[in-house]
N, C-alpha and C positions, 0 to 999 in steps of 0.2 A: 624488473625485480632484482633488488640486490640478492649474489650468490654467497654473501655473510648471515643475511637474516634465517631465523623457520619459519615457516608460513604454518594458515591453520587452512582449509578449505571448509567456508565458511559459506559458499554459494555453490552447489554444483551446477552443471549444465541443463538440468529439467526446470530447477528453479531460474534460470540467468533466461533458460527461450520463452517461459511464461512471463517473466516479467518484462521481454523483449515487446511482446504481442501486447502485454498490456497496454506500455509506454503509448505503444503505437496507434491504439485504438482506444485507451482513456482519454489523453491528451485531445485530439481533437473531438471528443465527445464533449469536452468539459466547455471547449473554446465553442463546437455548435452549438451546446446545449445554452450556455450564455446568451450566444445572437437569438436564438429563438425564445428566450425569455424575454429580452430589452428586444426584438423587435426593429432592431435601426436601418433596415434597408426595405426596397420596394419589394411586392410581394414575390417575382422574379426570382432575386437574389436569395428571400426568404423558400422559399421549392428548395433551391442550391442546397441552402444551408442544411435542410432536413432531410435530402438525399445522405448529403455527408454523414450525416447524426445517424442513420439508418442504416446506413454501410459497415461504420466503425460498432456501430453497436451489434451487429451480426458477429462480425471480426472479436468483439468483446466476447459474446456466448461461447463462440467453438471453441475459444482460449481458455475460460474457466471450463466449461466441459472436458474437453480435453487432458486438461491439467488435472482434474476430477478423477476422469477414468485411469490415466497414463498412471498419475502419480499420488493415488490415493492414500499410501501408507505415507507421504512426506504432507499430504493434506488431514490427515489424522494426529500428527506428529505438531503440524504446525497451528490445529484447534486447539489440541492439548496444553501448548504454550501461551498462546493465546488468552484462554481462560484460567492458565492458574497464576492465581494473583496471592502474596504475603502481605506480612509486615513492613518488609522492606520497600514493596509497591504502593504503600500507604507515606512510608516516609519520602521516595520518592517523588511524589504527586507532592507533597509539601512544601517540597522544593524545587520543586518542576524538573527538575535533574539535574538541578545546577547553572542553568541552563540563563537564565534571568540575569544570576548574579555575574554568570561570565562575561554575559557581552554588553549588560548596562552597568555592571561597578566596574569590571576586569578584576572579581575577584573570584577566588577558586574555593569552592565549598565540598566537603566528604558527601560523595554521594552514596547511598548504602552498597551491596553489592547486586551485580544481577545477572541471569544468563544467558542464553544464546541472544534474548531481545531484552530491550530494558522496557520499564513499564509503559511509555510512551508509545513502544513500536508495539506495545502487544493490543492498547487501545486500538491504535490506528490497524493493526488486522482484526480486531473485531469491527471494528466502523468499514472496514474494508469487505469485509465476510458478508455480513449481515445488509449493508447498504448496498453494498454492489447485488448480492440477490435481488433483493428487491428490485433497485432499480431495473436488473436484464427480468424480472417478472413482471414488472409493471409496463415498462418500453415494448415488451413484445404484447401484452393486453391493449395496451395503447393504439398501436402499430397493426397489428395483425388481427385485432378482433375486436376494435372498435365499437361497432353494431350490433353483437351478443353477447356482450356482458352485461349483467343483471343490470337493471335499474339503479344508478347513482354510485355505482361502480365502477364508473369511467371517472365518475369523480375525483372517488380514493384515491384510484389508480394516480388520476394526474396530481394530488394532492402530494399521494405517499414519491411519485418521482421527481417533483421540484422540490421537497423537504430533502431527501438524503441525498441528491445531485448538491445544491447548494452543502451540505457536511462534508462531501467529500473531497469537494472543490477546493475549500478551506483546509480541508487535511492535505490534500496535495501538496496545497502550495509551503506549510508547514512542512511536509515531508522534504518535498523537493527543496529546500534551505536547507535544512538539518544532513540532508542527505549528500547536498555538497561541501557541508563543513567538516562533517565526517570523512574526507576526500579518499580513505583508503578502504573506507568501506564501500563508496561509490564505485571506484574504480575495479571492484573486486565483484559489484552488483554486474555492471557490464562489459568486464571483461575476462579476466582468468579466475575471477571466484574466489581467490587467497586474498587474507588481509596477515600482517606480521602477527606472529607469536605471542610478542609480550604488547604490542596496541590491543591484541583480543584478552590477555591475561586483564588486563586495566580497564577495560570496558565490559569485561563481561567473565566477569574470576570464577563464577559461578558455574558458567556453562565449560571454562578449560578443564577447572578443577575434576568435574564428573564425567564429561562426554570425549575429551579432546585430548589425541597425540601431534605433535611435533611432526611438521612435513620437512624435512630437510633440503634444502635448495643449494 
């Protein structure tokens, strides 16, 4: 990090090991959860695959629990962002962020202003929120109590966790593009937490204006 810029800390260390464990045990849920949909290997390799899916998804629960109990007030902090949506999230979504015209015209368009997240990352934590419950609800129904749950409730179950598995799959992989193009934001996701001053003034004028001091490096 250059010792000319200020930095904002924009990731602390509770959110950077939550999202360490996520990486770690999303990702290969997403990759088993795929093989066990399509199916493409002998039944052998299929056991493998569900072992794995079963492991990461355990690994997945103690990480949201934990990060639940640990760091409640930043998980109250991060619903409330989450859910509050404007005008400017309408105009936004309009434009998708700009996002279209940048990398299919190469042209640059006013995007409205926004804070700590822009409209896009506040969807994907609610698709995050809400789908991932489900889903660690539904995989441990699945998994661990297969044979008493009510009557065609195994159904739901497998219904409601290959619909939001397939969303979030999709969001990932949108995430995971966006999130290396944003490259100082990524590197601030996994490593020291800081992004520059004035790149968070321009992304997010919103959340400097009201919440943020200047770290001086």
């Amino acid at each position: 990090m250059s010792k000319n810029q200020s930095w904002i800390l924009k990731h602390p260390w509770s959110v950077r090991s939550f999202h360490y464990l996520l990486v770690l045990s999303f990702i290969p849920l997403a990759i088993t959860g795929l093989v066990l949909y399509f199916k493409p290997f002998d039944q052998l390799e299929m056991n493998l695959y569900m072992r794995i899916h079963v492991v990461t998804g355990v690994i997945l629960t103690l990480d949201a629990v934990a990060y639940f109990v640990i760091g409640f007030n930043r998980v109250i902090a991060f619903v409330k962002r989450s859910f509050s949506f404007s005008v400017n999230d309408i105009k936004w979504f309009s434009i998708l962020g700009g996002y279209p015209q940048k990398f299919l015209l190469r042209k640059k368009v006013s995007v409205p202003p926004m804070g700590k997240y822009n409209s896009g990352q506040k969807l994907f934590g609610i698709c995050v929120l809400i789908g991932g419950t489900i889903l660690i609800a539904t995989g441990w129904g699945l998994w661990a109590f297969p044979h008493t749950l009510p009557h065609g409730m195994g159904a739901v179950f497998g219904t409601l966790h290959l619909v939001f598995g397939w969303i979030l799959v999709l969001f990932l992989l949108i995430h995971i593009f966006l999130g290396i193009y944003m490259f100082d934001d990524f590197k601030a996701m996994f490593l020291h937490g800081k992004i520059p001053y004035e790149e968070a003034r321009g992304m997010a004028p919103l959340w400097v204006e009201k919440e943020i001091m200047k770290i001086e490096m």
